[in-house]
N, C-alpha and C positions, 0 to 999 in steps of 0.2 A: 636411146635406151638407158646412158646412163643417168643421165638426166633424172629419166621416169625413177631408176631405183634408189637415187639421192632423196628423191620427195618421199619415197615410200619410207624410207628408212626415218625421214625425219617425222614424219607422218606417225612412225610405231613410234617413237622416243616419247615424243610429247604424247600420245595417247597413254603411253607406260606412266609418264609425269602425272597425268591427269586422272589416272586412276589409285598411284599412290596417295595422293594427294586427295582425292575424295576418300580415299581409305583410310589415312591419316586422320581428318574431320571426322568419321566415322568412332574410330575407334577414339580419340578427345570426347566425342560426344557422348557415347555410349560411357565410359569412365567419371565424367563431369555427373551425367545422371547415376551411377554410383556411388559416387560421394556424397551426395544431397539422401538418396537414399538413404546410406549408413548413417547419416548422421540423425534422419528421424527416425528408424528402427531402435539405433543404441541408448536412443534417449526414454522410448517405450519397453527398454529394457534396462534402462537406470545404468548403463554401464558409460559411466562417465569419463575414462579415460578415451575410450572411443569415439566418442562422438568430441571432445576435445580432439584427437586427433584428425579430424576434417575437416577443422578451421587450421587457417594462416595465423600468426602470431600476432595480428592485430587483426579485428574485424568489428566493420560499422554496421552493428542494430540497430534495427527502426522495427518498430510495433505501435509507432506513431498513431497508424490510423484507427488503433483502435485502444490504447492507452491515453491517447495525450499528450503521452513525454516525448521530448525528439528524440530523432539518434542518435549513439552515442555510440565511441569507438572503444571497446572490452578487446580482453585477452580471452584466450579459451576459459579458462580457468576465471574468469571473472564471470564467463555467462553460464558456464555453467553451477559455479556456486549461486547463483542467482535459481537457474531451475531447480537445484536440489531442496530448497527451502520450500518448495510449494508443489512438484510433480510427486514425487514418491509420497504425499500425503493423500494423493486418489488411490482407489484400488486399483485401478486398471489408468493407463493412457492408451489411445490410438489414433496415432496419426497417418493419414492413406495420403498419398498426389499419384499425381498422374499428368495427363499434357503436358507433356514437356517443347517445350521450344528452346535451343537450346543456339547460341551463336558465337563461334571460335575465331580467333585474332591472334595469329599467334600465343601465346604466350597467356594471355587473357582470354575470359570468356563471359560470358551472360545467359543465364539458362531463368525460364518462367514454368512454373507450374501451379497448378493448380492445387490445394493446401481443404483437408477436411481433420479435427482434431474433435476425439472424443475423448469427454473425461468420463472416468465412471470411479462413484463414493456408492460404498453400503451406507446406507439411512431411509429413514422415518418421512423424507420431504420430497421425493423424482431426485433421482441419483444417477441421468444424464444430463450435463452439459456438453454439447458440440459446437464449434467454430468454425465457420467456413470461410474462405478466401482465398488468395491468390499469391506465391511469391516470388518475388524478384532476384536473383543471387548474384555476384561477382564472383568471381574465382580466377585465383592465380595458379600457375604451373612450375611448383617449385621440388626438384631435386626430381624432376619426369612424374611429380604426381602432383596431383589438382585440388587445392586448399579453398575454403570460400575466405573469401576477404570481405563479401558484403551479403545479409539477408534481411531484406525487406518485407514486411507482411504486411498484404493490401487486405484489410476485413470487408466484408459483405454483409454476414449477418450471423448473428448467435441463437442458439436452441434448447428448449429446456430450462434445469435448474440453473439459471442465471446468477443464483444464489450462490452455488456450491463454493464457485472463487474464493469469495467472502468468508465461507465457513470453514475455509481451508486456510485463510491469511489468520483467523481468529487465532484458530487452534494450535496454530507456530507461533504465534509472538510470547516470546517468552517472558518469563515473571520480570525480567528485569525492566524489560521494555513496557510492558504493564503498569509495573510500578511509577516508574518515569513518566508516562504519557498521563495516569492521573492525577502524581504530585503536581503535575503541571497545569492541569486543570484546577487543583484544589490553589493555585497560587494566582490562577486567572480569575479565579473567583474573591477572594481577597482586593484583587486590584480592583473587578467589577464594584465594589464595596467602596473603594477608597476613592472611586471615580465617581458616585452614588448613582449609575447608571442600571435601575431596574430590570431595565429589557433584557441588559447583557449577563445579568445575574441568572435571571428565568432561564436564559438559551442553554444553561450550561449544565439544567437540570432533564431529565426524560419526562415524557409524559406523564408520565402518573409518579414522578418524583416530590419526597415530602421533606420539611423540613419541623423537627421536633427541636423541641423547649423544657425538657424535663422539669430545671428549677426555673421554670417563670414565676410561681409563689402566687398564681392570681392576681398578679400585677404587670405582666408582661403579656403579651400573645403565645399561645400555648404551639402554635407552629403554621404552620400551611402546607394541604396537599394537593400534587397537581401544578402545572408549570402557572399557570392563571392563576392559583392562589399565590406561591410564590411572589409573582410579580406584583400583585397586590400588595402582599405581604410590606415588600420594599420598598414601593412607591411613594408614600406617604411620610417613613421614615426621615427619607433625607432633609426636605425642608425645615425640619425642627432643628437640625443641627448647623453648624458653618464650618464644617468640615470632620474628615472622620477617617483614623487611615488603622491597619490592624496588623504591623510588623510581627513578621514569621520569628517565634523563640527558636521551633523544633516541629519537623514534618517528619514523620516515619511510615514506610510502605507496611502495613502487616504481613503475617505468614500468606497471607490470601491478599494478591496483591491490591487485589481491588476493594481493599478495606484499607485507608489512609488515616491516620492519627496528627493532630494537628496542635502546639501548642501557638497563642497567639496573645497579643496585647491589641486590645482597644482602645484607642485616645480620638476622644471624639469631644470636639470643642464644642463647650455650650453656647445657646445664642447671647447677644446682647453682653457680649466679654462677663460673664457669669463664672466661664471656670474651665476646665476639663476633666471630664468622666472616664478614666483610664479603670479600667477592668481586666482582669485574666482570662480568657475564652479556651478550654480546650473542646476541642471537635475532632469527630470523626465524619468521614466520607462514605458512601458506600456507591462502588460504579457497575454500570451493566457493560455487555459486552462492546457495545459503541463507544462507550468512553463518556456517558452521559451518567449525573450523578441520581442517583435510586433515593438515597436518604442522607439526611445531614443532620446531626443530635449537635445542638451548642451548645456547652454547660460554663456557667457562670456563677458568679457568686454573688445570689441575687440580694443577700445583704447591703453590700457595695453599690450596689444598683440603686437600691431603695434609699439610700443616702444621696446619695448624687442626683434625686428627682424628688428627695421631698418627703419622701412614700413609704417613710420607715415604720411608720404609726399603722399601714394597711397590709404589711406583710404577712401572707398567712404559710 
């Protein structure tokens, strides 16, 4: 008899253990899927301290599968500076999960769900884009609450204005950046020149980009319109010269970034050790939203020119 009520007793212990214990998993589980929650509610509600406070103090992003970049290891505050630049430029976000799978280790854990992100823009072009997929989280258990230390997003597929992204990274880049990404173009275009590589010149224009001649004097080519004329334009050029380079005096951004002002020297050596045709060239750029150039005006002093080929007798 005592025997039987040794066993019973150990019998309720461990059953008592075993029920803390899936109570315990229970309530880490249910908590872990709270945390992921908060974190895409506060984020469709822009309130960025909070959803910083869901993350660990270090945590490795991956959006790999559907970016391209790997993961990399951010602070709160590093990802979310990163969303503020591009979410609060939709009218609306909403992001829904659900299926949670969720698996506890002491201390750590690993929870999957299942990930649907809607953006919504007022505009003139379908002003939904949705993203669907899948995520994977880490999370740590620090100070009795549950931090994500890792969020992976596995994509599937995308819906709607595919655009919208684009017209959202557009309308944030600031002038500065503006400015800098097309002086940089305007300086690849020079080197295109100084390397006499046509094709690379053409690339750097948009399709129906033109290049004007104001004072060609009826002795020069009056411009080309259209990336095909362009490259025409310069194809033929190089062979007459033996070399030809156009160092930067002065490049300035205008008020409107995408309007570039360019001063420049030409020293382009004539053939047959004849001489060098050094000219003043100022230019302007004009870019579209891509970063591709719209028009390019080169003015010169087509006196100088006419000297240097001859052609002083023809100038009109």
């Amino acid at each position: 008899m005592r025997l039987i009520t040794i066993v019973l007793v150990i019998s309720s212990v461990i059953g008592c253990q075993s029920k803390q214990t899936n109570s315990k998993i229970m309530d880490d589980s249910t908590n872990i899927q709270e945390t992921i929650t908060k974190l895409f509610i506060n984020t469709d509600k822009r309130d960025w301290s909070a959803v910083e406070a869901q993350f660990n103090t270090e945590v490795t992003l991956d959006y790999s599968s559907m970016s391209g970049n790997p993961a990399t290891k951010l602070s709160p505050q590093e990802i979310t500076g990163g969303w503020k630049t591009i979410l609060p430029a939709f009218t609306f976000t909403h992001h829904q999960i659900g299926n949670f799978i969720t698996e506890v280790n002491g201390n750590t854990a690993k929870s999957f769900c299942y990930g649907t992100a809607t953006h919504y823009l007022e505009n003139e072009n379908g002003n939904v884009w949705t993203v669907v997929g899948t995520y994977d989280f880490d999370l740590l258990k620090v100070n009795d609450k549950w931090k994500i230390s890792g969020m992976k997003f596995n994509f599937k597929y995308q819906d709607g204005n595919t655009k919208l992204i684009q017209e959202i990274t557009q309308n944030n880049t600031s002038s500065e950046d503006l400015a800098k990404r097309n002086k940089n173009t305007v300086k690849s275009f020079f080197k295109a020149l100084t390397s006499e590589n046509a094709e690379s010149v053409a690339e750097l224009f948009a399709e129906n980009g033109k290049q004007i001649n104001p004072y060609h004097s009826n002795l020069f080519p009056k411009g080309a319109n259209g990336k095909d004329e362009i490259r025409n334009y310069w194809k033929p050029v190089f062979p007459h010269f033996d070399g030809m380079t156009f160092p930067i005096q002065e490049i300035y951004a205008m008020e409107d970034p995408n309007i570039v002002y360019v001063k420049s020297t030409g020293n382009i050596k004539l053939k047959n050790n004849s001489g060098i045709y050094s000219n003043d060239y100022y230019s302007t750029f004009k870019f579209n939203d891509q970063g591709k150039i719209t028009e390019y005006v080169e003015i010169f002093n087509p006196i100088v020119a006419a000297k240097a080929f001859g052609l002083i007798d023809k100038i009109q």
